[in-house]
One Martini backbone bead per residue (centre of mass of N, CA, C, O) as a GRO file, in nm:
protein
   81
    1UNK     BB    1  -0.074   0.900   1.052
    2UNK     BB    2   0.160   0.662   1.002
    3UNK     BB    3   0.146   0.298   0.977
    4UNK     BB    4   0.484   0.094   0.918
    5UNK     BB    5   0.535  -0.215   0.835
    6UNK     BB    6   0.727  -0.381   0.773
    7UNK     BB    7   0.831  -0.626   0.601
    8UNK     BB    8   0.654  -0.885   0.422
    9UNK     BB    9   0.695  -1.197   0.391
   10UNK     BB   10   0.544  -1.407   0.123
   11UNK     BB   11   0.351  -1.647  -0.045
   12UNK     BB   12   0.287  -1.711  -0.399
   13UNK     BB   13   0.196  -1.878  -0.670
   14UNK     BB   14   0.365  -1.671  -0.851
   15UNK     BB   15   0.567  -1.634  -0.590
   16UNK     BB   16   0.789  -1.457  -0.444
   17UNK     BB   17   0.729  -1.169  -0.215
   18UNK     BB   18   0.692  -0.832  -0.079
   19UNK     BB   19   0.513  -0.652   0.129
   20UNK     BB   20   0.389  -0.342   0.230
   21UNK     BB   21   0.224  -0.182   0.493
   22UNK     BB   22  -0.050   0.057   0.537
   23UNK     BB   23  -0.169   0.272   0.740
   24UNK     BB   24  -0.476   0.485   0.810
   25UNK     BB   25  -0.635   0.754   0.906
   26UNK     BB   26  -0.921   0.905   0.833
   27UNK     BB   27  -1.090   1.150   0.789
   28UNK     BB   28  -1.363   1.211   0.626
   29UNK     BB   29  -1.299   1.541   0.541
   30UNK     BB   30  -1.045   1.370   0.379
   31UNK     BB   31  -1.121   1.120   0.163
   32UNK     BB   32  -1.098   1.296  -0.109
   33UNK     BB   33  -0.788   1.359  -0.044
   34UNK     BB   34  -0.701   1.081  -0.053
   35UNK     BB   35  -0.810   0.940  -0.280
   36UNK     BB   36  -0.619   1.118  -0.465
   37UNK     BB   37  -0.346   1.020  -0.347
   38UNK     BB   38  -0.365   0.733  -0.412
   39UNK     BB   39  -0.353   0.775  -0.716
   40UNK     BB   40  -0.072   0.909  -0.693
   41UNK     BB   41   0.077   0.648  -0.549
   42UNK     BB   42   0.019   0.396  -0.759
   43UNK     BB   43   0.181   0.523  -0.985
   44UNK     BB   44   0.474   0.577  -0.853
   45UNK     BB   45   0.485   0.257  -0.768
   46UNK     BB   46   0.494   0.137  -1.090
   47UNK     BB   47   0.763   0.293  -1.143
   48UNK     BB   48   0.922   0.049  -1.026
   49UNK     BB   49   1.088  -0.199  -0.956
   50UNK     BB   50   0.894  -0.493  -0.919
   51UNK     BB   51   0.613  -0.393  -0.922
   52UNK     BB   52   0.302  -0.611  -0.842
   53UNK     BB   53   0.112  -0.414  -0.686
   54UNK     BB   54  -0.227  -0.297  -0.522
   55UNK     BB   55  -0.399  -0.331  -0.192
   56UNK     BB   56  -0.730  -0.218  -0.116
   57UNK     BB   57  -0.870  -0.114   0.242
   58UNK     BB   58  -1.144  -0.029   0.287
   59UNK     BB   59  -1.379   0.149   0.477
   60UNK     BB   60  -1.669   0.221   0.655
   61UNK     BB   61  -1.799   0.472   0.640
   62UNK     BB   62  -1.774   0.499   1.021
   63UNK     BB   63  -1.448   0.457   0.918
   64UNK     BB   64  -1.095   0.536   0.899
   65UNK     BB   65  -0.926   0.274   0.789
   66UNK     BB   66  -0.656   0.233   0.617
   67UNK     BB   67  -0.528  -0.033   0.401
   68UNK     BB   68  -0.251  -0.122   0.243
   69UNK     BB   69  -0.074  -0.300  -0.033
   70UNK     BB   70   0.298  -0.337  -0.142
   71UNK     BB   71   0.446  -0.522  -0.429
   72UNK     BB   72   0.685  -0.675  -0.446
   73UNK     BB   73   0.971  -0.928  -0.582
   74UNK     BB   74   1.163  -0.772  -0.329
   75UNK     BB   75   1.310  -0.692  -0.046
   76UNK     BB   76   1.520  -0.486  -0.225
   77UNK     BB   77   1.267  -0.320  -0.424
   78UNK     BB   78   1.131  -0.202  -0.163
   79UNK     BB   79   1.339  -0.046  -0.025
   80UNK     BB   80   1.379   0.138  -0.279
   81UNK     BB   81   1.079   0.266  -0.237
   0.00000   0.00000   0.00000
């Protein structure tokens, strides 16, 4: 069900820091049960160390592909999540 890329290091402006980036293909039937599962993951994401917020890109209504990007302030808190 998921498909997951390694750290992608990349800069900000605002400094260096490392995203998760996270795939999934959700069958529509299950968008809603997906939706609340997304809510109760980036909470538990916000209370890990270094953690630096979440950024959803969710589908087109006809299409199932959500990706996910999880920013943590170093590749060694990324990995610790």
């Amino acid at each position: 069900m998921a498909e997951q890329d390694p750290v992608n290091s990349d800069n900000h402006s605002e400094g260096s820091g490392v995203s998760i980036i996270i795939r999934h293909k959700v069958r529509l039937e299950y968008r809603a049960r997906y939706e609340e599962w997304l809510t109760r993951i980036i909470s538990a994401a916000a209370k890990f160390p270094g953690h630096n917020g979440v950024h959803i890109l969710r589908p087109l209504p006809d299409k199932q592909e959500f990706e996910i990007s999880v920013r943590f302030a170093s590749e060694a808190l990324a990995y610790s999540w």
